[in-house]
C-alpha positions as CSV (number, residue, x, y, z in Angstrom):
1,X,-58.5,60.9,-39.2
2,X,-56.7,60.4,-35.6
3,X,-58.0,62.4,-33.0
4,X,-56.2,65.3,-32.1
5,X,-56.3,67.7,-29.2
6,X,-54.8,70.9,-28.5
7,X,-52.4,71.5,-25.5
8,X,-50.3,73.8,-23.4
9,X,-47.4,72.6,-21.1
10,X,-47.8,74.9,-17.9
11,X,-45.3,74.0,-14.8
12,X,-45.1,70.6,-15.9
13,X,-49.3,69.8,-16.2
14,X,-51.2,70.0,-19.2
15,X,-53.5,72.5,-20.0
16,X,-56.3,71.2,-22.7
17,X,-57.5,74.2,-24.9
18,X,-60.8,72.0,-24.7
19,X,-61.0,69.2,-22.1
20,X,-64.7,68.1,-21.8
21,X,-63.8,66.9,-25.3
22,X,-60.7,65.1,-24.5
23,X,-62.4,63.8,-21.3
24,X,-65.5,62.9,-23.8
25,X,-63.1,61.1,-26.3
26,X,-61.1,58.8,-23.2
27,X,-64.6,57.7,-22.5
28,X,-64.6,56.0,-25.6
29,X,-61.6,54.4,-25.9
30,X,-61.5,52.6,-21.6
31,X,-59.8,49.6,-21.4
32,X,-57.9,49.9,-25.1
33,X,-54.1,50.6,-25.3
34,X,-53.3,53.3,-27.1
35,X,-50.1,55.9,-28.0
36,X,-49.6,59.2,-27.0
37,X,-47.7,61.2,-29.2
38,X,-47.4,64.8,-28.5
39,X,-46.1,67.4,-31.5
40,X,-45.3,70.7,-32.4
41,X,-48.3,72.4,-33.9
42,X,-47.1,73.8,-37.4
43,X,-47.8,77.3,-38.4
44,X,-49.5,77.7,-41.5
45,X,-47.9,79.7,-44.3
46,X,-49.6,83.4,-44.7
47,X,-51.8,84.8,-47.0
48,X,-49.4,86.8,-47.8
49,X,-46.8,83.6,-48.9
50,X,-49.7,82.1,-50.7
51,X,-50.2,85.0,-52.8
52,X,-46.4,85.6,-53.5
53,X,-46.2,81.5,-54.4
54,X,-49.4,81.6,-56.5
55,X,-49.2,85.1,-57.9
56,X,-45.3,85.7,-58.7
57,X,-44.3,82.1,-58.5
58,X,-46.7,79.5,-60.4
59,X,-48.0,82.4,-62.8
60,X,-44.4,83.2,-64.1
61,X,-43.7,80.0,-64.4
62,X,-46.7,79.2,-66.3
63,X,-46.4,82.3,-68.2
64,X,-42.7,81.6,-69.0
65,X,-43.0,77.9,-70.0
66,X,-47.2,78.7,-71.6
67,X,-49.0,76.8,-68.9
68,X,-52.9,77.8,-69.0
69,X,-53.1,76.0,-66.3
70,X,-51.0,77.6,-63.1
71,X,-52.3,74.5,-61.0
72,X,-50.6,72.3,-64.0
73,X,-47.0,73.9,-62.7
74,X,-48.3,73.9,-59.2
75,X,-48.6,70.0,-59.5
76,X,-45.0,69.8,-61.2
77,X,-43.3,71.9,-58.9
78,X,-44.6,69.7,-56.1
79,X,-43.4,66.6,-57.9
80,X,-40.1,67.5,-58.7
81,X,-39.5,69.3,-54.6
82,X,-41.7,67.5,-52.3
83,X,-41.8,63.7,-53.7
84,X,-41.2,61.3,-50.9
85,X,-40.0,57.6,-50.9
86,X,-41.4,55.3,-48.7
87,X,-43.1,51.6,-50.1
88,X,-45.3,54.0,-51.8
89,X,-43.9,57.1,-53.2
90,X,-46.0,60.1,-52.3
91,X,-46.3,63.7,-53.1
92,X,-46.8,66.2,-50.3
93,X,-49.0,68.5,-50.2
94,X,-47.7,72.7,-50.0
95,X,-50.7,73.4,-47.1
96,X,-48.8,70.1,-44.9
97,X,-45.5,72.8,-44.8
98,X,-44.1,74.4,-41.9
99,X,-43.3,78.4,-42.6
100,X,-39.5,76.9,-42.7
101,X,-40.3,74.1,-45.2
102,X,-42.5,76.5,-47.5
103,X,-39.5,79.0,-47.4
104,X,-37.1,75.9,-48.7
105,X,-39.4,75.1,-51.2
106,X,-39.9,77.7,-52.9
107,X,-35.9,78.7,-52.7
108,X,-35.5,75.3,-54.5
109,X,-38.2,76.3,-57.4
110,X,-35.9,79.9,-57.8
111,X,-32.7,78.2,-58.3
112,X,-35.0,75.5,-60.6
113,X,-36.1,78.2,-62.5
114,X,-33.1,80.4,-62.6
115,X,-30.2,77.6,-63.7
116,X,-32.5,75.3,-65.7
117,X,-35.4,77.0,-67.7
118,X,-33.6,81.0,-67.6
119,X,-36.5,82.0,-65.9
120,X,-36.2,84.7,-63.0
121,X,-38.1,84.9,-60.1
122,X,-37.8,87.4,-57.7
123,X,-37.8,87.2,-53.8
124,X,-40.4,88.3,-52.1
125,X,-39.2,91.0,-50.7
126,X,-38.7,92.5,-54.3
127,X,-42.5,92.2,-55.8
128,X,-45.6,93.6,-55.3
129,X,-48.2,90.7,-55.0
């Protein structure tokens, strides 16, 4: 796993939410070239979008189509939506989504589930979960 560091940009410095472990970690590495890549820190979805996806979502599905299983759908869904083709195709996982990507995902598995197996699943906004 590649080291990773929390920051804030204030006035133009950076502001390390811990930097005696940054400092601790540079210590490490004197004298090697390395790349600095700085990202947006992704927001995880809410418990309140996990229970919507795994308690409306997989489990009509799974109900629908007789899945015992819901992590059996959860696995399909994810390889129909979220495959990815590099020299190795890949599968990503739901927890590696931004709020924005989790949203898109799970519009994809509605319109799925509505045009191609009759199955109707309501918005969240609709449901108690």
């Amino acid at each position: 796993m590649k080291p990773t560091f929390r920051i804030k940009i204030n006035n133009g410095k950076v502001v390390f939410e811990d930097r005696y472990k940054f400092d601790e970690f540079l210590k490490g590495i004197e004298d090697k070239e390395k790349l600095l890549i700085i990202d947006d820190i992704k927001k995880p979805r809410s418990e309140n979008e996990n229970r919507y996806y795994w308690g409306v979502v997989i489990k009509i599905l799974a109900d629908e189509l007789g899945y015992l299983d819901k992590n059996d759908v959860h696995d399909a869904m994810r390889l129909r939506f979220l495959k990815e083709n590099g020299k190795l195709e890949t599968i990503r996982s739901t927890a590696s989504l931004s709020t924005q990507e989790f949203e898109e995902y799970l519009s994809k598995i509605r319109i799925f589930a509505s045009s191609e197996l009759n199955i109707i699943i309501p918005e969240p906004n609709s449901v108690e979960f």
